[in-house]
C-alpha positions in Angstrom: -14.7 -18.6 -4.9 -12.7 -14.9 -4.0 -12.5 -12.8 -7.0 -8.7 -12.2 -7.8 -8.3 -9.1 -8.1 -4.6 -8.6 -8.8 -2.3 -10.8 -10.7 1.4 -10.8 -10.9 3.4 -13.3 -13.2 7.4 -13.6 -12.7 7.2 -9.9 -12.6 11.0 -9.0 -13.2 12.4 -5.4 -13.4 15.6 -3.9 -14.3 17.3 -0.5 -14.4 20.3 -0.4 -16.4 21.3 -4.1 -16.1 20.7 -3.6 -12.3 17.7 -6.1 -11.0 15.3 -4.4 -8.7 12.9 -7.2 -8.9 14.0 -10.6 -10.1 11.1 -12.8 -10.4 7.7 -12.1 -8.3 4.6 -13.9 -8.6 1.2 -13.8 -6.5 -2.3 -12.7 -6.3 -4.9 -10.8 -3.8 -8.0 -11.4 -3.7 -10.7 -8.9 -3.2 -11.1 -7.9 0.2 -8.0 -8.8 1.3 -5.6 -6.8 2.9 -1.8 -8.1 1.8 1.2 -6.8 3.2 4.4 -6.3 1.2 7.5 -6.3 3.3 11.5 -6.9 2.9 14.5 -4.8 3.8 15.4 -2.2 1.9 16.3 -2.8 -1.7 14.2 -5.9 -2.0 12.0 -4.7 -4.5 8.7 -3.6 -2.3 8.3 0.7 -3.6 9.5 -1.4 -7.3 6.4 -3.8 -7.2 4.0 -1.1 -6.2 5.1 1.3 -8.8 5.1 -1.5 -11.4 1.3 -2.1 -9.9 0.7 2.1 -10.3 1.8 1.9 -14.0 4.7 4.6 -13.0 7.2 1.7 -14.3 6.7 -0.9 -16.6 8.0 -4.1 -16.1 11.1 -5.6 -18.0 9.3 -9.2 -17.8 6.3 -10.6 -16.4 2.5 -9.9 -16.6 0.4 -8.1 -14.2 -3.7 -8.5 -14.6 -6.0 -5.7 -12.4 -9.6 -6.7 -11.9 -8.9 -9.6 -14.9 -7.4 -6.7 -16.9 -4.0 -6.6 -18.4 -2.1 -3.3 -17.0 0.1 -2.4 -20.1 -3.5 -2.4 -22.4 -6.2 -1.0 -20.0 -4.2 1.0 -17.6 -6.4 4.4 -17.4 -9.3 2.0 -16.8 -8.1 0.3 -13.8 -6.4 3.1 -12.0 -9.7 5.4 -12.1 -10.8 2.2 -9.9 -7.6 2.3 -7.9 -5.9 4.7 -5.5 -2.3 5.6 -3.8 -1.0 6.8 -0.9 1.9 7.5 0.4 3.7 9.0 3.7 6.2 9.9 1.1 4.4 12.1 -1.6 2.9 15.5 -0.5 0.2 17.1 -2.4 1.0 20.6 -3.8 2.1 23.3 -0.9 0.7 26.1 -1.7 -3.0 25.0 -1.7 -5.4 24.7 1.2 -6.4 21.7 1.9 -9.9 21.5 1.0 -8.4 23.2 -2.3 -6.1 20.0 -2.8 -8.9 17.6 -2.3 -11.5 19.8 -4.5 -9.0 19.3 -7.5 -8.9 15.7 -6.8 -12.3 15.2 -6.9 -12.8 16.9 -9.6 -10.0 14.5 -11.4 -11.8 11.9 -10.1 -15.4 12.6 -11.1 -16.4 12.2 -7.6 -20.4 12.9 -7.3 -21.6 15.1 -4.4 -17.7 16.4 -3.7 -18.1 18.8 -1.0 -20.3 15.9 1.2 -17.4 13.3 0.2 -14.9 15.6 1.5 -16.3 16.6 4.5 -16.7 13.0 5.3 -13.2 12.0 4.6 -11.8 14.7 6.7 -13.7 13.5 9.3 -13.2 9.9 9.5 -9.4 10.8 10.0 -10.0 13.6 12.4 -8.7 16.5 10.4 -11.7 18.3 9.5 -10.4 21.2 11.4 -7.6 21.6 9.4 -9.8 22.3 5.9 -8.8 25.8 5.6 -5.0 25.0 6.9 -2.2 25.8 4.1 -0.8 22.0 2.9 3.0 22.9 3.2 2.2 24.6 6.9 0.8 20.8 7.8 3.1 18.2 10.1 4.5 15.3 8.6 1.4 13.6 10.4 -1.3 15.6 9.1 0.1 15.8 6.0 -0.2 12.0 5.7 -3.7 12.1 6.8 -4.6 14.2 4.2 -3.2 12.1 1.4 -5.2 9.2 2.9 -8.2 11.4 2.6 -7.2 12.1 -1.0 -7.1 8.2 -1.8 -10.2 7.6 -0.2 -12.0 10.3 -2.3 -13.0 7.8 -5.0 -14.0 4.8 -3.0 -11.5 3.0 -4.8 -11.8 -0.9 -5.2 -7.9 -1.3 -4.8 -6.1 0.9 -2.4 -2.5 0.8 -2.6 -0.5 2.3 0.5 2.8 2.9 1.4 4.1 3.5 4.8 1.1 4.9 6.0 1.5 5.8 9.5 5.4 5.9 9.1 4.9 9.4 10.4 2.3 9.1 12.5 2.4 9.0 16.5 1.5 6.2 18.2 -2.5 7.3 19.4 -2.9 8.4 16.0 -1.0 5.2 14.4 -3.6 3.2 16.4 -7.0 4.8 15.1 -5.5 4.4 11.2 -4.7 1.3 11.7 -8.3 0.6 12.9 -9.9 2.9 10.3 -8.3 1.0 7.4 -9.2 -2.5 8.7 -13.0 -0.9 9.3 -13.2 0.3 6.1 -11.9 -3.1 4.5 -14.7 -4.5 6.5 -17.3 -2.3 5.4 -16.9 -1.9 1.9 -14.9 -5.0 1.0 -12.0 -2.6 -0.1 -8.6 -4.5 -1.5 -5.5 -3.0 0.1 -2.0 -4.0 -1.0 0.1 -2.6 1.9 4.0 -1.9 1.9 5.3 -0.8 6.0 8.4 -1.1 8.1 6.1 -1.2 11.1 5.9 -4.9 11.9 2.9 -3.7 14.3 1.1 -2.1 11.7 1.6 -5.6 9.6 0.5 -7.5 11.9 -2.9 -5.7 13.1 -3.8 -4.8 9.6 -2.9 -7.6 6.8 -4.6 -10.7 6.5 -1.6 -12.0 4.4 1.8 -11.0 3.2 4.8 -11.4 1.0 8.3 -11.0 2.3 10.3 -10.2 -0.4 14.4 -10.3 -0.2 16.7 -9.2 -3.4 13.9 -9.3 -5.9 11.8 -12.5 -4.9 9.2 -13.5 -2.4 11.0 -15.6 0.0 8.0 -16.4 2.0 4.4 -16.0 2.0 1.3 -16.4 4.2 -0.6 -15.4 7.5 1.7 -13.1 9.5 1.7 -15.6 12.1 2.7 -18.7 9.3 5.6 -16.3 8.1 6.7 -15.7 12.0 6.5 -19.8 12.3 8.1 -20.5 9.3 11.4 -18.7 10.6 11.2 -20.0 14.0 10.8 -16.4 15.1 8.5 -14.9 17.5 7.6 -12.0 15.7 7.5 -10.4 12.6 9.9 -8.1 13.9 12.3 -10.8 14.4 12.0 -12.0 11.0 12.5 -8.5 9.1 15.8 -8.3 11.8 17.2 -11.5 10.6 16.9 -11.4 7.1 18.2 -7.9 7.1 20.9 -9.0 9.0 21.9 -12.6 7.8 20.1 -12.4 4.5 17.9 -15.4 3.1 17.2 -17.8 5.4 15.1 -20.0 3.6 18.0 -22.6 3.7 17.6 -22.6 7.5 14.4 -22.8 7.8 13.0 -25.4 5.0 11.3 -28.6 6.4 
């Protein structure tokens, strides 16, 4: 049987009486890629930062590698890592600099090799010596995927990764994450506005809408489910008209 590596129990969370997420439950198993998508406000960037330990949860339980979060959260995140198209790494550094200092946070054996190696699997080895706050937005989100990859972490946790990312480039992330999955039987839980991206890349999601998973499976089960013909479609509609579940049930 898969090894379940995450665990979420009616995860609820609130912020001053205001429910970001109302009552989630599911699991990933390791090696599985599982997309998170909904609209904005459903609760996706709340579930991942309840998952981070940068929010605790109002209700609920959530178990990492058969650990409970709240007790053994320094132990699990030096197994996990983050990355986001949204959160820069200082500005003023270079960026072998940045990376240096996160390996060295991360006890990462035979650094400079690791680095060297991460720059290159995303194409950006050139830029070593480049000033962070000088990058693009697409480079800049290259880098922070080289920073989460650092580690070899066991669960990877990404969000919006190639929101800023042209489409060539878009394409060879996409390829390198699912490689990667393949190779080292990496768990990624995967939050994107790119229906494309979710599609190529997850084996699974959960489409959540105001604070709950309103459906869940293969991206082509969640497409038939909604009588949609793509997951574009579905994100439209339930943006749009809001739950449809009442539509769609058998």
């Amino acid at each position: 049987m898969a090894e379940t590596i995450v665990e979420v129990q009616h995860l609820r969370k609130e912020f001053n009486g205001t429910v970001a997420v109302a009552d989630v439950s599911f699991t990933v198993q390791r090696g599985e890629i599982v997309g998170v998508l909904g609209p904005n406000g459903a609760g996706k960037t709340t579930t991942i930062q309840v998952l981070l330990g940068l929010t605790s949860a109002t209700s609920g339980s959530v178990t990492v590698f058969g650990q409970d979060l709240k007790k053994h959260r320094v132990e699990i995140l030096q197994r996990c890592n983050f990355s986001s198209a949204y959160t820069g790494l200082p500005s003023n550094l270079k960026v072998r600099e940045n990376l240096l200092i996160f390996s060295k946070i991360y006890q990462v054996k035979s650094y400079r090799e690791k680095i060297e190696t991460v720059l290159k699997l995303f194409e950006i080895d050139h830029l070593r010596d480049k000033i962070t706050g000088h990058l693009s937005s697409g480079e800049s989100t290259r880098v922070n995927l080289c920073k989460a990859l650092l580690n070899d972490p066991e669960l990877l946790m990404l969000d919006e990764p190639t929101a800023s990312l042209d489409p060539d480039i878009a394409d060879k992330v996409r390829k390198l994450l699912r490689r990667i999955q393949r190779e080292k039987g990496m768990t990624m839980v995967y939050t994107s506005h790119n229906m494309r991206d979710v599609e190529e890349v997850c084996d699974r999601v959960l489409f959540l809408h105001k604070g709950r998973i309103i459906a869940e499976g293969t991206p082509q089960q969640v497409t038939q489910k909604f009588r949609q013909k793509s997951l574009e479609d579905v994100f439209i509609r339930v943006a749009r008209s809001g739950d449809l579940l009442g539509e769609t049930s058998e």
